[in-house]
N, C-alpha and C positions, 0 to 999 in steps of 0.2 A: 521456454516459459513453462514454469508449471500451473495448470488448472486451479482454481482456488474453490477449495472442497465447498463452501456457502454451508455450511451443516444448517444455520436455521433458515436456508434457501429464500433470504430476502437480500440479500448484498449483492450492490451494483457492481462487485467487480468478478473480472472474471479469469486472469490469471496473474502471478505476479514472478519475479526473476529475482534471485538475491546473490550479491556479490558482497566482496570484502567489508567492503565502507557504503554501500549502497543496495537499496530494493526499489525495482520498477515494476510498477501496478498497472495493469489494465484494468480499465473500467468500460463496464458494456455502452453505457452513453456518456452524451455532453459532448460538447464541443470539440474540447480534448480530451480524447480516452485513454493517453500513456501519461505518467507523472513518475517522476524520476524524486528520490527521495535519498540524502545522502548522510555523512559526518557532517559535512560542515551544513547542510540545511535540510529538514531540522537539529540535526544533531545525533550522537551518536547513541545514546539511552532513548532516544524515541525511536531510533533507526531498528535500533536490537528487539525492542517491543513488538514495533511492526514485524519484523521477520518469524518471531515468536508466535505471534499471532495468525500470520500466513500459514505457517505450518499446522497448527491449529483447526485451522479450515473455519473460526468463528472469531468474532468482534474487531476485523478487520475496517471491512467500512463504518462502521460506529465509531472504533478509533479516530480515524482520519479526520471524520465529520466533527467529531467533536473535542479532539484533542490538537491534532495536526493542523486543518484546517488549511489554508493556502501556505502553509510552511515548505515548502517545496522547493528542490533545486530546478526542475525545469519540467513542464510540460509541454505536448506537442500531439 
């Protein structure tokens, strides 16, 4: 897992992992704090985004929250 830089150090996650077709996010709380995000959900131009953004180290959780939103292949 990589650390997720938070540059404007309010984002609730805290590292995330990127593969082929797929990024899995940690988030520091809730219930569920891993979400698995892939091609086929949400899809692969938000998947790219996200990963884009990870790397970034900014607009990650604002993304999700308000783009993504329960679009998710699996949490746990």
């Amino acid at each position: 897992m990589t650390p997720y830089r938070n540059l404007s150090g309010n984002s609730n996650i805290v590292s995330y992992e990127s593969a082929d077709d797929s990024i899995h996010v940690v988030f520091k709380s809730g219930t569920h704090r891993n979400y698995l995000y892939n091609h086929i959900r949400p899809g692969k131009a938000v998947v790219d985004k996200m990963k884009a953004l990870a790397v970034e180290g900014h607009g990650l959780n604002s993304y999700i929250s308000t783009t993504v939103k329960s679009n998710f292949a699996k949490k746990w």
